[in-house]
C-alpha positions in Angstrom: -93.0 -153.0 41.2 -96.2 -150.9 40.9 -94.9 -148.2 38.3 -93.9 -151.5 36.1 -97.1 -153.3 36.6 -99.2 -149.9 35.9 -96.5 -149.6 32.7 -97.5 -153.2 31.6 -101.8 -153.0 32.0 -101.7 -149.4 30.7 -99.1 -149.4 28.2 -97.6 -146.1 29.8 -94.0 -146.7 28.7 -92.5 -143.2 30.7 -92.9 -145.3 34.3 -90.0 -147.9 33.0 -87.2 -145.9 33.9 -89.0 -144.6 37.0 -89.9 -148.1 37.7 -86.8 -150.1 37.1 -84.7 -146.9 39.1 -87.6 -147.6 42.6 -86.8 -151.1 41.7 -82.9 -150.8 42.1 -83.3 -148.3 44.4 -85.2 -150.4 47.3 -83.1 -153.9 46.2 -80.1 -152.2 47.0 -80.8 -150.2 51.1 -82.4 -153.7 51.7 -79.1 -155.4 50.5 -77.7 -154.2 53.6 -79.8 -155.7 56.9 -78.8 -152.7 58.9 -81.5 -150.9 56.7 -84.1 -153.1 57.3 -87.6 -151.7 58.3 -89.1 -153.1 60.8 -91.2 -155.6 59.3 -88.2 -157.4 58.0 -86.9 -157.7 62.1 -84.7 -154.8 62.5 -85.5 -151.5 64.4 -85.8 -149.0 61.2 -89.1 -147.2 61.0 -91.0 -146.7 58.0 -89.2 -142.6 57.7 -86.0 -143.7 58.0 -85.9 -146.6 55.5 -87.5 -143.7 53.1 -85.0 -141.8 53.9 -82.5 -144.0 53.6 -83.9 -145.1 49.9 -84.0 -141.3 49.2 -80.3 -140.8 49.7 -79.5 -144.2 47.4 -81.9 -142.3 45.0 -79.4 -139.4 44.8 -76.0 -141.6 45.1 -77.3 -143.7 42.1 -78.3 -140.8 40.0 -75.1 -139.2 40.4 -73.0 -142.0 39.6 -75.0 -142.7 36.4 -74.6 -139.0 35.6 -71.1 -139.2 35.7 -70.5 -142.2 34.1 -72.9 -141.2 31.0 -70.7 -137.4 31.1 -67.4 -140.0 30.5 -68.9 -141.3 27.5 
């Protein structure tokens, strides 16, 4: 939400895709409530919910990368 926001009141339009990709990124490991940190009531700590988003980082790139190669 910050790289949008900082997009928006700065008019810096290279943090969309980097903003909209955190975005997805962090809605999808907390789709799952085994991934929760634990603020949200589970037992993850703040390194392994990073890590976590880091590896759903990678899995999501890849799969755009293959689809966009099918084109």
């Amino acid at each position: 939400m910050m790289l949008i926001w900082i997009r928006d009141n700065r008019g810096d339009t290279k943090l969309s895709a980097s903003g909209y990709l955190t975005e997805m990124v962090i809605d999808q490991v907390l789709s799952n409530p085994e991934n929760w940190p634990r603020d949200l009531g589970r037992s993850f700590y703040t390194d392994e919910f990073g890590h976590h988003s880091c590896v759903s980082v990678g899995e999501f790139t890849f799969v755009s990368m293959v689809k966009f190669q099918a084109c």
